[in-house]
mmCIF file as gemmi writes it, N, C-alpha and C atoms, coordinates in Angstrom:
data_model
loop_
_atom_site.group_PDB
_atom_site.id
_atom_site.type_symbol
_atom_site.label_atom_id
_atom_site.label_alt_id
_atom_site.label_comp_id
_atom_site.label_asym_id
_atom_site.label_entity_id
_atom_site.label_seq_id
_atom_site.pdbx_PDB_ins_code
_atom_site.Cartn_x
_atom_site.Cartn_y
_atom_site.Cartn_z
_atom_site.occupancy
_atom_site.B_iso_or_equiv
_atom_site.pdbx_formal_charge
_atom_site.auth_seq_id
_atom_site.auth_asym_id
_atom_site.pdbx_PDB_model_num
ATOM 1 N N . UNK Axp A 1 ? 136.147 82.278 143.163 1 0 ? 1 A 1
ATOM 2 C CA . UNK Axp A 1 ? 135.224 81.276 142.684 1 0 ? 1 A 1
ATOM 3 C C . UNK Axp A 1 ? 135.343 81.194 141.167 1 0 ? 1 A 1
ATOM 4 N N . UNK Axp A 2 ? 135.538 80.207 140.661 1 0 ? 2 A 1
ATOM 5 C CA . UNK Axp A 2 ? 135.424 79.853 139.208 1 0 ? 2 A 1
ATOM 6 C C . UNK Axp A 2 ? 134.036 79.699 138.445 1 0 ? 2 A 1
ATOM 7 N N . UNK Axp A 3 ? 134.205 79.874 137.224 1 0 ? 3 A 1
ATOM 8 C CA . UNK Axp A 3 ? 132.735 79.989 136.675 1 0 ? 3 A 1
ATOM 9 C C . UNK Axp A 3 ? 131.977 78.669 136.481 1 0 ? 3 A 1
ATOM 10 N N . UNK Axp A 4 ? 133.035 77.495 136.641 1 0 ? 4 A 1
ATOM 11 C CA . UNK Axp A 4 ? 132.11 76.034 136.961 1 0 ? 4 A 1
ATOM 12 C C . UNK Axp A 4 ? 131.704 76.07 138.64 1 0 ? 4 A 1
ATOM 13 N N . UNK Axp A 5 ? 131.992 76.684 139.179 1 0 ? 5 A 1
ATOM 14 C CA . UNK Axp A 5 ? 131.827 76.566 140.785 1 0 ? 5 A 1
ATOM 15 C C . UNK Axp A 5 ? 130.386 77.849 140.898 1 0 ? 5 A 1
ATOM 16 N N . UNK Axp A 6 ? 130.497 78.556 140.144 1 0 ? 6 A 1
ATOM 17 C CA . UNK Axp A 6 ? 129.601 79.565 140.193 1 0 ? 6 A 1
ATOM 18 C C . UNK Axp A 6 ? 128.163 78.7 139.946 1 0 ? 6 A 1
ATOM 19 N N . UNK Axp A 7 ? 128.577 78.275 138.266 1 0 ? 7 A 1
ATOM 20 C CA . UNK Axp A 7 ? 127.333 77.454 137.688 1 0 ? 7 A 1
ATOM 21 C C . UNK Axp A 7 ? 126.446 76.632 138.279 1 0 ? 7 A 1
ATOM 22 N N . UNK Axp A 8 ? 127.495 75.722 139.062 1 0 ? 8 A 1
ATOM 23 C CA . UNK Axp A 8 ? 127.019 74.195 139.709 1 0 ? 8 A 1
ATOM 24 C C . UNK Axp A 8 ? 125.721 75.196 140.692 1 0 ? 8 A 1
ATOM 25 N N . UNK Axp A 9 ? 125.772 76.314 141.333 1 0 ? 9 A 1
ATOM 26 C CA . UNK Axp A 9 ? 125.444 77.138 142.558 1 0 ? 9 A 1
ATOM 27 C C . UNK Axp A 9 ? 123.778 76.483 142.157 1 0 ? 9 A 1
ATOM 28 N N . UNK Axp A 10 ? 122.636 77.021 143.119 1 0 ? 10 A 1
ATOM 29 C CA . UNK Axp A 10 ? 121.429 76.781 142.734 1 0 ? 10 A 1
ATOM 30 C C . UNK Axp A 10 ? 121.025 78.215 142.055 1 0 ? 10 A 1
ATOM 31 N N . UNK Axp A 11 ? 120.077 78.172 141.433 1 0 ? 11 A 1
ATOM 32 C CA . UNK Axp A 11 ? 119.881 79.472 140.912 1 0 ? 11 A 1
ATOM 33 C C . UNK Axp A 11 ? 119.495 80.901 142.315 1 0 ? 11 A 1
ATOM 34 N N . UNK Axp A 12 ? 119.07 80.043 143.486 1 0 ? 12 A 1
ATOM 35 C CA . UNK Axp A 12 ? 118.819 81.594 144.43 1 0 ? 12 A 1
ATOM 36 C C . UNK Axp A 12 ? 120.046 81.751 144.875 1 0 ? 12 A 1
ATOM 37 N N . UNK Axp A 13 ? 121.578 80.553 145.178 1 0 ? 13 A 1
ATOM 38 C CA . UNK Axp A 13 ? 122.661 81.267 145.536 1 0 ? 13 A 1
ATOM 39 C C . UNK Axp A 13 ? 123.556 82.152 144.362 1 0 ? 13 A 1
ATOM 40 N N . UNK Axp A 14 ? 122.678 81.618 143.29 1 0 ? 14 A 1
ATOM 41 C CA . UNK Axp A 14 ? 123.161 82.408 141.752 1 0 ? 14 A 1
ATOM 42 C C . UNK Axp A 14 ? 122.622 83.591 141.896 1 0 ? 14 A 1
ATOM 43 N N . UNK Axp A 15 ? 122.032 84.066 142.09 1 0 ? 15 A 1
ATOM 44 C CA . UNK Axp A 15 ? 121.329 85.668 142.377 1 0 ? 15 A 1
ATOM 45 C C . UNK Axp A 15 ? 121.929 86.162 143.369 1 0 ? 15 A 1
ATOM 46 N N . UNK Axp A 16 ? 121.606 85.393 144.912 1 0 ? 16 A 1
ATOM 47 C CA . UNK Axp A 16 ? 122.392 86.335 145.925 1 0 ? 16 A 1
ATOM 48 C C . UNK Axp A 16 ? 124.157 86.25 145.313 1 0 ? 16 A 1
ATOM 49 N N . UNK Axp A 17 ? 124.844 85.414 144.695 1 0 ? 17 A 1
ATOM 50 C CA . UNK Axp A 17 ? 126.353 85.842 144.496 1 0 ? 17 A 1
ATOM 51 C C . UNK Axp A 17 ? 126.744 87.127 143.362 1 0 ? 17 A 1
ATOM 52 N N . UNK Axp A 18 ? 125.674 87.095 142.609 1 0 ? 18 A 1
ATOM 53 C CA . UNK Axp A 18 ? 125.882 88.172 141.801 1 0 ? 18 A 1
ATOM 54 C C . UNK Axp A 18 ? 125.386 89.294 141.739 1 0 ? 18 A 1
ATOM 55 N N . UNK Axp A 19 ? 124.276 89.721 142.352 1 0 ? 19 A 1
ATOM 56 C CA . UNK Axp A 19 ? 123.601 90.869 142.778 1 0 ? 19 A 1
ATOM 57 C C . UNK Axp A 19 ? 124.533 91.46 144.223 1 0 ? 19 A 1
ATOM 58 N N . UNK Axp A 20 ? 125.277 90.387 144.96 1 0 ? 20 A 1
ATOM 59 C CA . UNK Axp A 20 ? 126.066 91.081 146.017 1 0 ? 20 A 1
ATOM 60 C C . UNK Axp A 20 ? 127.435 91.011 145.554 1 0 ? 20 A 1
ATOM 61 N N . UNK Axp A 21 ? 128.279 90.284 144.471 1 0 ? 21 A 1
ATOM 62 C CA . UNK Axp A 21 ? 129.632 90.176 144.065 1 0 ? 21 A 1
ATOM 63 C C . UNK Axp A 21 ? 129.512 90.91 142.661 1 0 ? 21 A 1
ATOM 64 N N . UNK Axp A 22 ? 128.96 91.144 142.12 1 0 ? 22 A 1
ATOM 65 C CA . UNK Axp A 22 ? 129.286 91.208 140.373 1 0 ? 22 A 1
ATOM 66 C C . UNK Axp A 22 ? 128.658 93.053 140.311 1 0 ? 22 A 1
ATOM 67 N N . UNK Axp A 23 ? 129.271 93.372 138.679 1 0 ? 23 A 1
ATOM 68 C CA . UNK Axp A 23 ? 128.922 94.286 138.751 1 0 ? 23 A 1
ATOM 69 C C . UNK Axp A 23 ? 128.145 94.507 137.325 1 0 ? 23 A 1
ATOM 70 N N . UNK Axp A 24 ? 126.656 95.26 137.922 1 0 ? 24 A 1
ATOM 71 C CA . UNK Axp A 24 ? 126.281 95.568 137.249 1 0 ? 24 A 1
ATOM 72 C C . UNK Axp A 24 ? 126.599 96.433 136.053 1 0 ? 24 A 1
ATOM 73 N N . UNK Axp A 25 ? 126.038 96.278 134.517 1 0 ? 25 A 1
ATOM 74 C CA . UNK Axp A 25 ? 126.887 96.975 133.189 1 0 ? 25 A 1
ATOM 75 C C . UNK Axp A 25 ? 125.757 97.279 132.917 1 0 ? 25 A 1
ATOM 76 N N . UNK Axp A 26 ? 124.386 96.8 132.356 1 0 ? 26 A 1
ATOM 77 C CA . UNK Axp A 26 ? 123.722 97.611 131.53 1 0 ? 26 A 1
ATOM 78 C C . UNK Axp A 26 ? 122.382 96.75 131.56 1 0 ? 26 A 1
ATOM 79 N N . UNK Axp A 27 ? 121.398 96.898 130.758 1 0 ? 27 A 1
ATOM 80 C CA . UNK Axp A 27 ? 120.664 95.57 130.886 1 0 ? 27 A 1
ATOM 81 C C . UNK Axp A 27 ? 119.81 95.673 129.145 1 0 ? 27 A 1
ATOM 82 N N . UNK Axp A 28 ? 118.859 94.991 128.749 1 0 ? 28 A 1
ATOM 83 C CA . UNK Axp A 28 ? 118.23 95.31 127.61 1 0 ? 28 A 1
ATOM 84 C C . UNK Axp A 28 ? 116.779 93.984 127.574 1 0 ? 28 A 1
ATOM 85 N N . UNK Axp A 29 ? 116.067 94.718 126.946 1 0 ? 29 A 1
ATOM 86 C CA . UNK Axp A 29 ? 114.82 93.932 126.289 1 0 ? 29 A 1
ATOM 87 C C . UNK Axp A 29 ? 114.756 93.113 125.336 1 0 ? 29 A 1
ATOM 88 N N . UNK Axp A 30 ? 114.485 91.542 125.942 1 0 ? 30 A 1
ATOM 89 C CA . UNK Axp A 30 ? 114.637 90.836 124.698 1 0 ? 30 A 1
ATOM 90 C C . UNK Axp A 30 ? 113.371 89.529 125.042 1 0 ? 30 A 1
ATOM 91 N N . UNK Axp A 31 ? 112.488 89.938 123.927 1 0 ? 31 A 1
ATOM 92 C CA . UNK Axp A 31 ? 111.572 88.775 123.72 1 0 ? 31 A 1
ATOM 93 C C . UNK Axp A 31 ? 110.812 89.409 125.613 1 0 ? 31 A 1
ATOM 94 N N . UNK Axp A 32 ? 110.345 88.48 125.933 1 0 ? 32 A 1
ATOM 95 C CA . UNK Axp A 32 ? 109.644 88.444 127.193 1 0 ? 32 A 1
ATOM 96 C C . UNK Axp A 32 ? 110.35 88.78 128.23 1 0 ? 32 A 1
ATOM 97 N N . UNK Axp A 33 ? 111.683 89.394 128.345 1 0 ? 33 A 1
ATOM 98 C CA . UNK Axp A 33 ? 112.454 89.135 129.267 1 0 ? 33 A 1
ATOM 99 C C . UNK Axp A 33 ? 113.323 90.66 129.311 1 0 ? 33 A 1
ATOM 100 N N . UNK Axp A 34 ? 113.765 90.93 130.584 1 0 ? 34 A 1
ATOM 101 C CA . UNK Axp A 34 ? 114.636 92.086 130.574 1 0 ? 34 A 1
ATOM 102 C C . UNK Axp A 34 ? 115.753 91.429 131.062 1 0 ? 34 A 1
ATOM 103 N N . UNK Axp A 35 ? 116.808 91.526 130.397 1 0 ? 35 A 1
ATOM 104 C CA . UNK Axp A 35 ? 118.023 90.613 130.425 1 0 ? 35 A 1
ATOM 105 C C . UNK Axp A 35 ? 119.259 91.6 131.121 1 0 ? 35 A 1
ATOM 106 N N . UNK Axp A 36 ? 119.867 91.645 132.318 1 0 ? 36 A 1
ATOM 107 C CA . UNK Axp A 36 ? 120.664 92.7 133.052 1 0 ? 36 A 1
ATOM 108 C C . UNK Axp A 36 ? 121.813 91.783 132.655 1 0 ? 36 A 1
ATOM 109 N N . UNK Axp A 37 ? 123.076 92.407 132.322 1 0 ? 37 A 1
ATOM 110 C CA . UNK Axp A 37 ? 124.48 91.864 132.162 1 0 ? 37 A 1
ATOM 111 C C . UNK Axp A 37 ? 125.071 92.148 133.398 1 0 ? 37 A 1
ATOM 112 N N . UNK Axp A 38 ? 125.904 91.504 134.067 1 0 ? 38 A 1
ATOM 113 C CA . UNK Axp A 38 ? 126.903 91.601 135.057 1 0 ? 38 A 1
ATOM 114 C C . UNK Axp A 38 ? 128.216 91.414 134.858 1 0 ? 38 A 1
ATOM 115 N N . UNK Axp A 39 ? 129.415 92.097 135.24 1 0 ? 39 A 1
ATOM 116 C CA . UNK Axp A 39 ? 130.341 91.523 135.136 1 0 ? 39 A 1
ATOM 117 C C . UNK Axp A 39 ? 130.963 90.746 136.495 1 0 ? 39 A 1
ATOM 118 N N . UNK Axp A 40 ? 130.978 89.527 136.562 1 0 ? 40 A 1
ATOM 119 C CA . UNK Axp A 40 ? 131.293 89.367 137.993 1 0 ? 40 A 1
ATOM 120 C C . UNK Axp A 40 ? 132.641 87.835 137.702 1 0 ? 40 A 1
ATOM 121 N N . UNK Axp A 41 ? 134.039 88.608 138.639 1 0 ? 41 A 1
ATOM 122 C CA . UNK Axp A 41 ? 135.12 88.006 139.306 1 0 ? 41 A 1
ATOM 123 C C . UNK Axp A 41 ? 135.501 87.61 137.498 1 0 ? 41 A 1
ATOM 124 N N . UNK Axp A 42 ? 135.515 88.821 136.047 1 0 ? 42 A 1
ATOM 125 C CA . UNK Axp A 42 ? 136.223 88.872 135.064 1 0 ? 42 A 1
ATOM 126 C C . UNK Axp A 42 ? 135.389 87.777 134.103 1 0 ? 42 A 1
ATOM 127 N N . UNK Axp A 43 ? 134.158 87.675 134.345 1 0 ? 43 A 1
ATOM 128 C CA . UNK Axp A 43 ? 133.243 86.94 133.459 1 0 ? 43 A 1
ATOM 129 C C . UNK Axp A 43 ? 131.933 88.223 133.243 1 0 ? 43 A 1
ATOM 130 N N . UNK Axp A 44 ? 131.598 87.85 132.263 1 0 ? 44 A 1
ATOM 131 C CA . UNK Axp A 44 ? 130.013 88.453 131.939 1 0 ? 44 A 1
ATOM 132 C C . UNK Axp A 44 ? 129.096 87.281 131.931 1 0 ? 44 A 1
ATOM 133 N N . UNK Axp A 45 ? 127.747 87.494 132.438 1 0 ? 45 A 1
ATOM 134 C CA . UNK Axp A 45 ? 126.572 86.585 132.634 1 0 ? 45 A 1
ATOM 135 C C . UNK Axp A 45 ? 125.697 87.607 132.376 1 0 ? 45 A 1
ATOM 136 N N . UNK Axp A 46 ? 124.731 86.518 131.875 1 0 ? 46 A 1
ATOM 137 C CA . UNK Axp A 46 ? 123.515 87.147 131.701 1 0 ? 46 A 1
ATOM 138 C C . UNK Axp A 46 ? 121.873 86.61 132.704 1 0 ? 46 A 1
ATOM 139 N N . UNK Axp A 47 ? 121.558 87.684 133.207 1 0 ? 47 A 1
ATOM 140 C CA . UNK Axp A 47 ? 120.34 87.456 133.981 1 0 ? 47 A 1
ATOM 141 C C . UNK Axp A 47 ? 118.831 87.536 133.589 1 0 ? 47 A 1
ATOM 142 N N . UNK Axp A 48 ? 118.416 86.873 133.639 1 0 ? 48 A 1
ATOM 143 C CA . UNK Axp A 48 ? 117.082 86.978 132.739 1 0 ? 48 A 1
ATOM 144 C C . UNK Axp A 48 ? 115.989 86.783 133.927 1 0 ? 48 A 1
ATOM 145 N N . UNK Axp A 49 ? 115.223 88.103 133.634 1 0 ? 49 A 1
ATOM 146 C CA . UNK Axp A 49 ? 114.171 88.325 134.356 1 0 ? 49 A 1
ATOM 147 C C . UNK Axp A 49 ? 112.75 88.428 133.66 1 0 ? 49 A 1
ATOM 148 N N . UNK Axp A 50 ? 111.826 87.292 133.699 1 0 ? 50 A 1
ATOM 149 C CA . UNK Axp A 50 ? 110.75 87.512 132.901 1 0 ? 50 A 1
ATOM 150 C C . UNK Axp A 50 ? 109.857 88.466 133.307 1 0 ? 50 A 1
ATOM 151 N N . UNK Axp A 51 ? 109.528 89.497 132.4 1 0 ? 51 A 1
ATOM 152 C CA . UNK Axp A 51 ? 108.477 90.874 132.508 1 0 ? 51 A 1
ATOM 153 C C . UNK Axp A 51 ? 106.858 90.557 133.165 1 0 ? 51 A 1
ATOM 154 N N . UNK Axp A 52 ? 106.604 89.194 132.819 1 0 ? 52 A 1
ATOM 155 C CA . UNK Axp A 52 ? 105.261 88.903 133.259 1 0 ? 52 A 1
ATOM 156 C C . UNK Axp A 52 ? 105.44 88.437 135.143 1 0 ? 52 A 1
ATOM 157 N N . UNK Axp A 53 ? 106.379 87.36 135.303 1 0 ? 53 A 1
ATOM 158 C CA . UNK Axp A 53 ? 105.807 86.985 136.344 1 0 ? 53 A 1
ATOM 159 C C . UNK Axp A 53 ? 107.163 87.849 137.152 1 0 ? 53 A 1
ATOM 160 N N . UNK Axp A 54 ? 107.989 88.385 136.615 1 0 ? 54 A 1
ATOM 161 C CA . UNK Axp A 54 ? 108.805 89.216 137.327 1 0 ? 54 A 1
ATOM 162 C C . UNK Axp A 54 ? 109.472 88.425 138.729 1 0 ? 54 A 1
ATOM 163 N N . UNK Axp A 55 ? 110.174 87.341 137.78 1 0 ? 55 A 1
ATOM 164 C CA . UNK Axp A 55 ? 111.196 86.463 138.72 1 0 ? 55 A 1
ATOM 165 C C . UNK Axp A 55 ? 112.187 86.588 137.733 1 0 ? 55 A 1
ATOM 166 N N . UNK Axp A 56 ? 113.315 86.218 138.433 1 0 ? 56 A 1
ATOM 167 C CA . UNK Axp A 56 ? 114.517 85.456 137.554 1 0 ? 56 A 1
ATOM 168 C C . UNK Axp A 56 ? 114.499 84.021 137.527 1 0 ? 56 A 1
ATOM 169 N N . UNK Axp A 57 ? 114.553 83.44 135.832 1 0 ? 57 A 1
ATOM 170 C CA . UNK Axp A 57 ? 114.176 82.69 135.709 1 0 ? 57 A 1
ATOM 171 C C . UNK Axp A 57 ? 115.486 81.6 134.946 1 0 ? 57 A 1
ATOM 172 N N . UNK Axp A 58 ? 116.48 82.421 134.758 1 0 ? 58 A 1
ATOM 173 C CA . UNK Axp A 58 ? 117.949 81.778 134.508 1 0 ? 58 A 1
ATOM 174 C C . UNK Axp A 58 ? 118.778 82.951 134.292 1 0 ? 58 A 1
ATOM 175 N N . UNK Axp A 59 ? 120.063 82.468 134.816 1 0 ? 59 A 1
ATOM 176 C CA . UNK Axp A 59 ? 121.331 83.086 134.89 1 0 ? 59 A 1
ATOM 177 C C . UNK Axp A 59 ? 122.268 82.102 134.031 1 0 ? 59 A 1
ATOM 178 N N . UNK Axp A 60 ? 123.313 83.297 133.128 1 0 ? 60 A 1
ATOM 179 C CA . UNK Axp A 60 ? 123.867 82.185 132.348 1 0 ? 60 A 1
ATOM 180 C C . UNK Axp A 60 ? 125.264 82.901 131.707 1 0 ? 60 A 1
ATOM 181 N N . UNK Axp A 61 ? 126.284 82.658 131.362 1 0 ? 61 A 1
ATOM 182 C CA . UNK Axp A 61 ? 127.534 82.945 130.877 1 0 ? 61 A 1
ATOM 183 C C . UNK Axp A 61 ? 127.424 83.677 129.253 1 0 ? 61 A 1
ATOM 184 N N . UNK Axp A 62 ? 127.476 85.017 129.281 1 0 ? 62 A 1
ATOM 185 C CA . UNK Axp A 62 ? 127.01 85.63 128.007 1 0 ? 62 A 1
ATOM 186 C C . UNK Axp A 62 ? 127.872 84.968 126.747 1 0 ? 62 A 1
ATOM 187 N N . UNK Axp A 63 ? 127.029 84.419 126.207 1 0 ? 63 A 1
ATOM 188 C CA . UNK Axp A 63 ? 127.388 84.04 124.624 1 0 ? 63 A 1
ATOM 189 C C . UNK Axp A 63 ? 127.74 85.264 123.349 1 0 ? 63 A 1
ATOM 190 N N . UNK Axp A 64 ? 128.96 85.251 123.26 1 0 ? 64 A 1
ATOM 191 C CA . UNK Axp A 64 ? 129.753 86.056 122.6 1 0 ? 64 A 1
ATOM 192 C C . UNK Axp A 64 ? 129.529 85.976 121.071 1 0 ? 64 A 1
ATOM 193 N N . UNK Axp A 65 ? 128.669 84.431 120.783 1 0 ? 65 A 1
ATOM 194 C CA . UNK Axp A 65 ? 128.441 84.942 118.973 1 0 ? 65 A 1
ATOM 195 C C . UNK Axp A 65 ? 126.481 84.733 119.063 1 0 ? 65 A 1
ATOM 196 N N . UNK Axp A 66 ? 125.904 85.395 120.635 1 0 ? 66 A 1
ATOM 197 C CA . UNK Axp A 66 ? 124.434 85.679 120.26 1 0 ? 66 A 1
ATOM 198 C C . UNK Axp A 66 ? 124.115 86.858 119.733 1 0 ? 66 A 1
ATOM 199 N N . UNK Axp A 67 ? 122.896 86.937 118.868 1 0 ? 67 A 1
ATOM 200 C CA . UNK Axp A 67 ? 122.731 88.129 118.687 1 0 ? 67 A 1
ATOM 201 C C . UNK Axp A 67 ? 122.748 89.193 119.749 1 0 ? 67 A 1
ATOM 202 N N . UNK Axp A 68 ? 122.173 88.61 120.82 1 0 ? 68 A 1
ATOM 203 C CA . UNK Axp A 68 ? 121.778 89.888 121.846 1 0 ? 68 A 1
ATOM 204 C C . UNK Axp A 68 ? 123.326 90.7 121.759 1 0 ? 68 A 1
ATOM 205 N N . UNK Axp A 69 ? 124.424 90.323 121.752 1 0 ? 69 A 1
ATOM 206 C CA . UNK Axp A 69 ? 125.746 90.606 121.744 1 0 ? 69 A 1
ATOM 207 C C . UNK Axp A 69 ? 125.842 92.272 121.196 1 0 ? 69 A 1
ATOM 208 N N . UNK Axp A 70 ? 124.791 92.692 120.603 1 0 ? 70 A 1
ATOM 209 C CA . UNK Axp A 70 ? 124.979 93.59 119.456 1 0 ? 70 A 1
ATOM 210 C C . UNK Axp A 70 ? 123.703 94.666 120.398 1 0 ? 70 A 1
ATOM 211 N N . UNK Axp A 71 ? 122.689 94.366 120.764 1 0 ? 71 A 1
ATOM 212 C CA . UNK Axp A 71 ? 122.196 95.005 122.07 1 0 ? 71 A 1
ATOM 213 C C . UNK Axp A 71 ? 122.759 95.765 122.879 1 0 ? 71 A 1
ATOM 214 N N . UNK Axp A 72 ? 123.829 94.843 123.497 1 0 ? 72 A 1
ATOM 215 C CA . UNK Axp A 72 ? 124.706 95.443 124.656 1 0 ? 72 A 1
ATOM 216 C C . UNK Axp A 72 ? 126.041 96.563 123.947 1 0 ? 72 A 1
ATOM 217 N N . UNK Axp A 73 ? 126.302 96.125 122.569 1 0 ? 73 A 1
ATOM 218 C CA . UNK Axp A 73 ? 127.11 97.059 122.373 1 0 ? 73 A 1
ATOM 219 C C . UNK Axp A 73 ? 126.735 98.355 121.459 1 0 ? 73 A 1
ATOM 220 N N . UNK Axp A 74 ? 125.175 98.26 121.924 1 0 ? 74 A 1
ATOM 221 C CA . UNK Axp A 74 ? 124.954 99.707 121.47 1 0 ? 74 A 1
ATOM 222 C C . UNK Axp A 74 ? 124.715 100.999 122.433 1 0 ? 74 A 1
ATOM 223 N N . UNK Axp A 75 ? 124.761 99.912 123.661 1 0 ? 75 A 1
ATOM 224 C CA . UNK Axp A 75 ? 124.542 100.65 124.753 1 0 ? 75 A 1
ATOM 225 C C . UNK Axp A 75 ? 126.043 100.771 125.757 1 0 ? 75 A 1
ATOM 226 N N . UNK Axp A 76 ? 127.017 99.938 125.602 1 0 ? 76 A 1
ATOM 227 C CA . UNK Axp A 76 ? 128.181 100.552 126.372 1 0 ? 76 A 1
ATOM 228 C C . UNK Axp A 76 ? 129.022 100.618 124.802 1 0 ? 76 A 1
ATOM 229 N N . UNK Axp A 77 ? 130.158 101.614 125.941 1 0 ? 77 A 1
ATOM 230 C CA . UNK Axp A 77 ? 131.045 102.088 125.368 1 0 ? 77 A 1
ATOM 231 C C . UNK Axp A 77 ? 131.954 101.667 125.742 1 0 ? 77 A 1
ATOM 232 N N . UNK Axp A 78 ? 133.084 100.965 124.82 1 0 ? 78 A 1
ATOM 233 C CA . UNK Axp A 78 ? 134.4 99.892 125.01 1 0 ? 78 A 1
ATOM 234 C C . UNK Axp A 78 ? 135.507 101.044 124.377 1 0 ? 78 A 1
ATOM 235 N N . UNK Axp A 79 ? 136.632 101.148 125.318 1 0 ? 79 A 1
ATOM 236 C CA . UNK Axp A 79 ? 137.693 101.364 125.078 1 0 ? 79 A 1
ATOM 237 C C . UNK Axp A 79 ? 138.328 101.252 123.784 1 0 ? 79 A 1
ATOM 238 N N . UNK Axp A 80 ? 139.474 102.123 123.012 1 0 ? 80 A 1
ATOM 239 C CA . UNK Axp A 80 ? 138.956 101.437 121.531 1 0 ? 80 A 1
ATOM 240 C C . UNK Axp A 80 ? 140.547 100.871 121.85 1 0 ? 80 A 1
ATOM 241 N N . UNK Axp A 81 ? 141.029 99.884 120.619 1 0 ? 81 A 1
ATOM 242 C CA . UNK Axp A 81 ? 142.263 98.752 120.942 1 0 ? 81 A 1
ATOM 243 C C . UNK Axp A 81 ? 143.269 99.784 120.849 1 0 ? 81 A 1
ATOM 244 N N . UNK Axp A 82 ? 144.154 99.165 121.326 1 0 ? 82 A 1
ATOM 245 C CA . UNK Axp A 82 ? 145.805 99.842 121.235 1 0 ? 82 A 1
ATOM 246 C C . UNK Axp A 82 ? 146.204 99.551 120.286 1 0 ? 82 A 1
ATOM 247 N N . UNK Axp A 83 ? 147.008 100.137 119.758 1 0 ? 83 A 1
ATOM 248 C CA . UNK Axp A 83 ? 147.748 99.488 118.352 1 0 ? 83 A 1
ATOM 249 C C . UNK Axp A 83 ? 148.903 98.923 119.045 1 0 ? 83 A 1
């Protein structure tokens, strides 16, 4: 499945495909929300679960120049480059 084929999905077949296909990495606190990263079929997304009413309330393709970016890399550990 491609990540426009993923997207188009509704958001509950967006949960069941990635909570049963993707793999969980880490998750973090941001603003109202506990935000779980997945890596699923060589993409990262981000899941956002609001703390109050404790639904998921969007799933979305992690943005590589957001801050949260700096969240997640304090908490995993990346391979360091090859020369």
């Amino acid at each position: 499945m491609t990540q426009v084929q993923f997207l188009n999905m509704s958001l509950g077949e967006q949960v069941q495909h990635i909570y049963k296909n993707g793999t969980f990495v880490t998750d973090i606190r941001y603003y109202e929300y506990k935000v779980n990263l997945f890596l699923l079929e060589g993409n990262y997304f981000e899941v956002f679960i609001n703390h109050k009413s404790v639904e998921i309330t969007k799933i979305s393709p992690l943005n590589y120049k957001s801050n949260r970016l700096f969240f997640y890399l304090d908490q995993v550990k990346l391979p360091k480059p090859q020369d």
